[in-house]
VONUDREN-864285 format. One line per field, with one value per residue (C-alpha): chain; residue in three letters; x, y, z. Coordinates in Angstrom, 2 decimals. Example, Ala and Ser with C-alpha at 12.3 -4.5 7.8 and 13.67 -1.06 7.14 Angstrom:
// residues 2
unit = (A | A)
code = (ALA | SER)
east = (12.30 | 13.67)
north = (-4.50 | -1.06)
up = (7.80 | 7.14)
***
This chain:
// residues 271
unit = (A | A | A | A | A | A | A | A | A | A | A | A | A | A | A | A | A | A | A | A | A | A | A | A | A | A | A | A | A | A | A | A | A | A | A | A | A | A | A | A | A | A | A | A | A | A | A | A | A | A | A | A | A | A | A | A | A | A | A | A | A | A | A | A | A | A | A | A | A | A | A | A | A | A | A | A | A | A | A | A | A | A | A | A | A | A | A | A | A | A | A | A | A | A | A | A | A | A | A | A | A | A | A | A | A | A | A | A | A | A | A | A | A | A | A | A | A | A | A | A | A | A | A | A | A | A | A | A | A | A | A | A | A | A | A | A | A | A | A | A | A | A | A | A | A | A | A | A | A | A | A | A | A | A | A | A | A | A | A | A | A | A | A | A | A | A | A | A | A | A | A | A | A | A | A | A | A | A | A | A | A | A | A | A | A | A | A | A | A | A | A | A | A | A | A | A | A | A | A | A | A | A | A | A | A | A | A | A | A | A | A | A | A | A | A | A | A | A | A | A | A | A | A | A | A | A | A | A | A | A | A | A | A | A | A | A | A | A | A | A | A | A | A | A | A | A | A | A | A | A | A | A | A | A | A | A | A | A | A | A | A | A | A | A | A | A | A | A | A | A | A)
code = (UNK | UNK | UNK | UNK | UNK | UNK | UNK | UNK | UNK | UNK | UNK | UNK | UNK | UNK | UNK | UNK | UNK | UNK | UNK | UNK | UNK | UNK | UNK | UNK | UNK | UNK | UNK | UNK | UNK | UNK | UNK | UNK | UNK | UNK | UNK | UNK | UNK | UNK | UNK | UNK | UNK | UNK | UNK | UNK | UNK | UNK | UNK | UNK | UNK | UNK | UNK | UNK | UNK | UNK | UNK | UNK | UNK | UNK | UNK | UNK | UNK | UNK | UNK | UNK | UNK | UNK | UNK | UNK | UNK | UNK | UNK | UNK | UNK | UNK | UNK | UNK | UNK | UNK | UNK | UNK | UNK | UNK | UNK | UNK | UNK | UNK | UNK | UNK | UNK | UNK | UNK | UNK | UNK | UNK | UNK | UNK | UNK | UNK | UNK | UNK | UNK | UNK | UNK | UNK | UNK | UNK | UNK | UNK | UNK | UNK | UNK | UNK | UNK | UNK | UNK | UNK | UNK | UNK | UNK | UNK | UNK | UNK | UNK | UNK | UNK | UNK | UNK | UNK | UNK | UNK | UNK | UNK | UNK | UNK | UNK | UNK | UNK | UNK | UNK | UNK | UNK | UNK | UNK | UNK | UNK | UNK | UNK | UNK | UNK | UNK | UNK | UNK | UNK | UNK | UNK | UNK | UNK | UNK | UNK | UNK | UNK | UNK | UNK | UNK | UNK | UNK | UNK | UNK | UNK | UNK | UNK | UNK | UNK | UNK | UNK | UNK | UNK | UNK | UNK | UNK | UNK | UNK | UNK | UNK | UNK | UNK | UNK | UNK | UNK | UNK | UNK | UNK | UNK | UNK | UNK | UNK | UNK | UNK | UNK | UNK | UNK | UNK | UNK | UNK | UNK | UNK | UNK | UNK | UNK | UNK | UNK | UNK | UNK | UNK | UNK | UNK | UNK | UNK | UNK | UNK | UNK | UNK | UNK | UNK | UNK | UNK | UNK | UNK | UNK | UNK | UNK | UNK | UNK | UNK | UNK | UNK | UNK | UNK | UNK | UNK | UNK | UNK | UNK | UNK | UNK | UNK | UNK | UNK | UNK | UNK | UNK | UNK | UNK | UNK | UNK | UNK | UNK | UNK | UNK | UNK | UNK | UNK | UNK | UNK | UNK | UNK | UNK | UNK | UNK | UNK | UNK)
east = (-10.87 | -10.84 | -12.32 | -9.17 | -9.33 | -8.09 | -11.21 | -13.33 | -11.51 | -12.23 | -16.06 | -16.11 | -14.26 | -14.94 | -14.56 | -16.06 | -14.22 | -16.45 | -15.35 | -15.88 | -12.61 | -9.81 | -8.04 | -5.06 | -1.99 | -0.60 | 2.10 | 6.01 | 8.23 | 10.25 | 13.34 | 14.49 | 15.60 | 14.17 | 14.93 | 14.99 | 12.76 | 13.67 | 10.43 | 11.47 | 7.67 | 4.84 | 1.42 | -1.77 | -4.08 | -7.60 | -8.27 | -6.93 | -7.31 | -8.18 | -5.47 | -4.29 | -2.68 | -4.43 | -2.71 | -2.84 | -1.45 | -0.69 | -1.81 | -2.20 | -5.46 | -5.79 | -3.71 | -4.03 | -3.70 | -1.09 | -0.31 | -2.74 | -0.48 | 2.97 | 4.52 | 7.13 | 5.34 | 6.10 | 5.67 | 5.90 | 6.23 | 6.92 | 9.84 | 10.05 | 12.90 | 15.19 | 14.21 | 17.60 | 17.40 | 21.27 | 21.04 | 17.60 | 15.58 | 12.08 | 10.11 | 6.77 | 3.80 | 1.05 | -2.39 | -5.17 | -8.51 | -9.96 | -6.63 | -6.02 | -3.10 | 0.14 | 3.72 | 6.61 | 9.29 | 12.71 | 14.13 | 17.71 | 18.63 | 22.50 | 21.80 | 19.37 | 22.25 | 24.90 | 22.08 | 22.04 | 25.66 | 25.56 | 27.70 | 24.45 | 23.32 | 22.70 | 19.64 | 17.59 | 15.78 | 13.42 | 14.77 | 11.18 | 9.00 | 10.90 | 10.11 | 10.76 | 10.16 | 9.96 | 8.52 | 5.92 | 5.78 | 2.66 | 0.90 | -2.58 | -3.49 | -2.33 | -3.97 | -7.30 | -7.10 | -9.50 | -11.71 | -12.11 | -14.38 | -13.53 | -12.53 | -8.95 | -8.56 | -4.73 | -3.34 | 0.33 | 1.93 | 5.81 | 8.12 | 11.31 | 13.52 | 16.52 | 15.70 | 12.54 | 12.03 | 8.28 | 10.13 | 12.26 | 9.97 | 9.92 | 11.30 | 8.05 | 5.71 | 5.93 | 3.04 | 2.91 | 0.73 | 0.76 | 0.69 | 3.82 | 2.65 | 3.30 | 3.37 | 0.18 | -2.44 | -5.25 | -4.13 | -6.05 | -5.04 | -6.39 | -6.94 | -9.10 | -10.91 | -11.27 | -15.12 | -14.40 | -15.78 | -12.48 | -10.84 | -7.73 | -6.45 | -4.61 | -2.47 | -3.08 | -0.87 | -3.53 | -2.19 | -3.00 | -0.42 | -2.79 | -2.54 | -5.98 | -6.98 | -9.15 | -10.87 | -11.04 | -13.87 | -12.76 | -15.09 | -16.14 | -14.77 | -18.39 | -17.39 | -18.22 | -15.32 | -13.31 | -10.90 | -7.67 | -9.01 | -12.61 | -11.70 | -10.21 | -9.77 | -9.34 | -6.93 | -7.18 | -4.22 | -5.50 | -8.55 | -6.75 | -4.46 | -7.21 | -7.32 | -4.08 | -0.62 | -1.38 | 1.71 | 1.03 | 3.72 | 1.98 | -1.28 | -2.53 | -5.46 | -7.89 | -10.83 | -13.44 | -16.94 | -18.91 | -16.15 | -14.10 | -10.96 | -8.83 | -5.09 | -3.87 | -1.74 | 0.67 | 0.77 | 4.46 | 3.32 | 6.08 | 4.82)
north = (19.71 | 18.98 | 15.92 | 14.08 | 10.71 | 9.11 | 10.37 | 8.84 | 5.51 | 4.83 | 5.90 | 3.28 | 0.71 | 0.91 | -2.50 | -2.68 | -5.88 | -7.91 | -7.60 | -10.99 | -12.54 | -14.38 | -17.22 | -16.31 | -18.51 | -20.09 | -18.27 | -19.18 | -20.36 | -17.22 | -17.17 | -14.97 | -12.30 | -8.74 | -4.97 | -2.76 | 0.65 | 3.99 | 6.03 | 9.75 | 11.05 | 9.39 | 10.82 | 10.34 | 13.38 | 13.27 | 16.63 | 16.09 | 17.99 | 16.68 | 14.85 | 16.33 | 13.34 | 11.34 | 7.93 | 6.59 | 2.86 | -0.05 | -3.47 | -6.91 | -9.39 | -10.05 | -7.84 | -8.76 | -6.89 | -5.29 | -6.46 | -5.01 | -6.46 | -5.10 | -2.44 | -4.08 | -4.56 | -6.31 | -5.55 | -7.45 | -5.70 | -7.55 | -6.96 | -8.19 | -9.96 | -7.56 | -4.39 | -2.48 | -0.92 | 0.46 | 3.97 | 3.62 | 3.41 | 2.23 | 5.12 | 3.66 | 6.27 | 5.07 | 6.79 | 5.45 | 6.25 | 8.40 | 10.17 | 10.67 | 8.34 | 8.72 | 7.33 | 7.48 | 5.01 | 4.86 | 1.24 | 1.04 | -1.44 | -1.86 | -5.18 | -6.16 | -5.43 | -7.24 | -10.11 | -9.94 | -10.05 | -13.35 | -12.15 | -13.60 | -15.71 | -18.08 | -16.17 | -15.48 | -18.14 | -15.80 | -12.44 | -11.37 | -10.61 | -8.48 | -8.48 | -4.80 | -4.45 | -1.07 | -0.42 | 2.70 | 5.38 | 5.29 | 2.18 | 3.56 | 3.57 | -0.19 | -1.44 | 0.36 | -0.81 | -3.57 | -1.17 | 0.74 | -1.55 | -2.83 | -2.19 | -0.48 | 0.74 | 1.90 | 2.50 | 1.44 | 3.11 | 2.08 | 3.84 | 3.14 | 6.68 | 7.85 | 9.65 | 10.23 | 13.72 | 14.57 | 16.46 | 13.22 | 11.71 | 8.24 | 5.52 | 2.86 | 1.45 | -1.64 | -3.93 | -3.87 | -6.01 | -7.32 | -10.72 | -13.01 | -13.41 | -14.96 | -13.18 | -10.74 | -12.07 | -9.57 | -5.59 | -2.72 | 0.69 | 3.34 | 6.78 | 9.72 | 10.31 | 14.20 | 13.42 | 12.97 | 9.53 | 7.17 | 4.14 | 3.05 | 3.46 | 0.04 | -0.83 | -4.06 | -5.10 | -7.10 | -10.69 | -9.02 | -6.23 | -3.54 | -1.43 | -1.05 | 1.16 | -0.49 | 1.39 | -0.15 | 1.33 | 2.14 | 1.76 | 3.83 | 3.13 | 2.17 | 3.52 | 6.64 | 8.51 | 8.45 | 11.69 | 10.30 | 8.36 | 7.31 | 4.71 | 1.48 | 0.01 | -4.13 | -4.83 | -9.17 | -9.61 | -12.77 | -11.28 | -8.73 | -11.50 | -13.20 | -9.90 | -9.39 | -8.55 | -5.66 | -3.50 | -2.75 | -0.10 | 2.23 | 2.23 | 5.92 | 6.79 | 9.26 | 11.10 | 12.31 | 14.13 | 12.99 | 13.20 | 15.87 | 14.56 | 15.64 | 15.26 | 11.99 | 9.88 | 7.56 | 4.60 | 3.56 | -0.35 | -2.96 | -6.77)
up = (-14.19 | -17.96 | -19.97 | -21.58 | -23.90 | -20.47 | -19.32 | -22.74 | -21.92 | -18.51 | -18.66 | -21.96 | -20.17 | -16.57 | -15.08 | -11.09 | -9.68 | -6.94 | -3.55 | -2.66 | -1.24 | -3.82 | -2.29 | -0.07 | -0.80 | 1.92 | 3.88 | 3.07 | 5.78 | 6.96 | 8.61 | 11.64 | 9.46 | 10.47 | 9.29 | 12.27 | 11.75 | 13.18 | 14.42 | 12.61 | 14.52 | 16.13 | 17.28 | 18.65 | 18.75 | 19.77 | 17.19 | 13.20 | 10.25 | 7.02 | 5.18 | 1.72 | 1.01 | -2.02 | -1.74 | 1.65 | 1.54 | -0.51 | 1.81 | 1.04 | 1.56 | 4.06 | 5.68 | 9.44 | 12.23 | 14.61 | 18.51 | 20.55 | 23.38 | 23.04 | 22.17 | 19.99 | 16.13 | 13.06 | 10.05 | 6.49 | 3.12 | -0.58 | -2.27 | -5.48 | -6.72 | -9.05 | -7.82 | -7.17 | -3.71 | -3.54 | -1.43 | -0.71 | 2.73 | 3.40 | 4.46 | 6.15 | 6.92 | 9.36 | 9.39 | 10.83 | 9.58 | 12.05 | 11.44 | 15.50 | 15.47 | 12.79 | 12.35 | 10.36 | 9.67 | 8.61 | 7.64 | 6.78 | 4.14 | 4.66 | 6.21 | 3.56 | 0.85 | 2.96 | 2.45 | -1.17 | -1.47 | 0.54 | 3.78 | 5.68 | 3.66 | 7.04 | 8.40 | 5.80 | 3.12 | 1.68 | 1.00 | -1.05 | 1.95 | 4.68 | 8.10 | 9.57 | 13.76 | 15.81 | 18.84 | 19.52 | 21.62 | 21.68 | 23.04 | 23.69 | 19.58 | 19.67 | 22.78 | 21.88 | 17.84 | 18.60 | 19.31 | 15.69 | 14.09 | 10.39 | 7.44 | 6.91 | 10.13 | 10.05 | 6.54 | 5.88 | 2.84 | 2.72 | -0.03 | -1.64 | -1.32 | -1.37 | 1.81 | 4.21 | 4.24 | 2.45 | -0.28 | -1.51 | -4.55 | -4.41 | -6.82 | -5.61 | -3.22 | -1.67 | -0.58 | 3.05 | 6.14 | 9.47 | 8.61 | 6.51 | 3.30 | -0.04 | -3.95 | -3.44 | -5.00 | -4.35 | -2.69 | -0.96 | -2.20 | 0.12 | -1.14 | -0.16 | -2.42 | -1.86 | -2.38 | -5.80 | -7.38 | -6.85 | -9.34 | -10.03 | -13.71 | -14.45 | -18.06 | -19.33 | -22.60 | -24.38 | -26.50 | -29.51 | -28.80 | -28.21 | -24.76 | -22.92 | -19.91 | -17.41 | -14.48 | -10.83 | -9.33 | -5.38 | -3.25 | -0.07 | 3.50 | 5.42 | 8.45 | 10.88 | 11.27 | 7.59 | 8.65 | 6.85 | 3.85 | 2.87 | -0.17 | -0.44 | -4.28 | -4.62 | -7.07 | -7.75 | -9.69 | -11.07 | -12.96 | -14.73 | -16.12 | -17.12 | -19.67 | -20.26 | -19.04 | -16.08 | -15.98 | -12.04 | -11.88 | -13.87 | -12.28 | -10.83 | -9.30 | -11.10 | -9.07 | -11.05 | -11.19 | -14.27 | -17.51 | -15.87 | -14.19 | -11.13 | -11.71 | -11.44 | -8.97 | -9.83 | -7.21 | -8.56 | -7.11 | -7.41 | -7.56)
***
């Protein structure tokens, strides 16, 4: 890992956000509108291995919680208005901390595009938020979830691809939880953080016209078993207006020891 002025600017301009909770806007009315998801694999092992994978999921606050009582779940994720989802899918990974239980889920959009060209225009008001339902194959992970204590117990990372195989890079993330929700206000990014001190590298486009990095210190997952992920990072949206204009889609997440830098993620986050 080499020092790079990225490095110089975070260390000079490291901002640590408080954790204490923002105001959650009241839920919009939804309609019956849902996007059915196709389970590609599901699992729940009692031995994992340690996850490679550095970004983990993108969740709003607060995010809720799935049915401990059925096996049919529901989803919500944002999507923002404008952003052109022709011959894409939703590709939705599930990992819960411990890392014994994982999912992945395919979500058509055809219907969602026969939506937006108004042939059902009828059964859906807001086409922003998306429900998505499936139905899991394995119950036992959702009937024992209560039983995990707090925080960030299952991460929920959705993508925008063109397809869902791992290789497929993806075009963005969406914000995803278990609860209907309006604009995100205040997100969870969950990473693991490799060991590596963890923040989230955020543009803001200053009044002045100058570009400034800030640094979102991520903070670790207090918990006993931290197999999949170990860090959660608390982006409030409203304070980094207060500072400027963030431009969200080009956030990454850096690890670092000291000055010296691992390679960077981008997160790819569309509000």
């Amino acid at each position: 890992m080499n020092g790079t002025p990225l490095a110089a600017a975070l260390l000079a301009g490291l901002l640590t956000f408080s954790v204490t909770q923002a105001q959650t806007p009241e839920p919009a009315e939804f309609a019956e509108f849902a996007l059915e998801a196709r389970i590609l694999n599901e699992g729940y092992e009692p031995a994992v291995d340690v996850s490679g994978r550095t970004l983990m999921g993108v969740m709003a606050e607060p995010s809720g919680h799935p049915d401990g009582d059925n096996q049919a779940q529901r989803l919500y994720l944002w999507l923002p208005d404008g952003l052109e989802t022709g011959g894409h899918r939703i590709c939705i990974s599930l990992n819960s901390r411990d890392g014994h239980y994982t999912s992945l889920l395919d979500v058509s959009l055809e219907r969602l595009e026969a939506l937006r060209s108004g042939l059902e225009q009828r059964e859906a008001e807001n086409t922003e938020t998306l429900p998505v339902d499936f139905v899991t194959r394995k119950p036992e992970y959702y009937t024992q979830y209560a039983q995990t204590p707090p925080p960030h117990r299952l991460a929920v990372l959705a993508e925008l691809k063109r397809d869902c195989s791992p290789a497929t890079k993806r075009e963005a993330v969406l914000v995803a939880a278990w609860r209907p929700f309006s604009a995100p206000q205040t997100l969870s990014v969950i990473a693991n953080s490799s060991r590596l001190e963890t923040l989230l590298a955020v543009l803001l486009e200053l009044p002045e016209g100058e570009n400034r990095q800030l640094g979102v210190m991520c903070q670790p997952i207090e918990a006993p078993q931290r197999i999949a992920y170990d860090a959660a990072c608390r982006l409030d949206i409203a304070r980094l207006r207060q500072r400027g204009n963030p431009v969200i889609e080009d956030t990454q997440l850096v690890r670092r020891r000291g000055s010296s830098l691992a390679s960077q993620v981008p997160v790819e986050l569309e509000l």
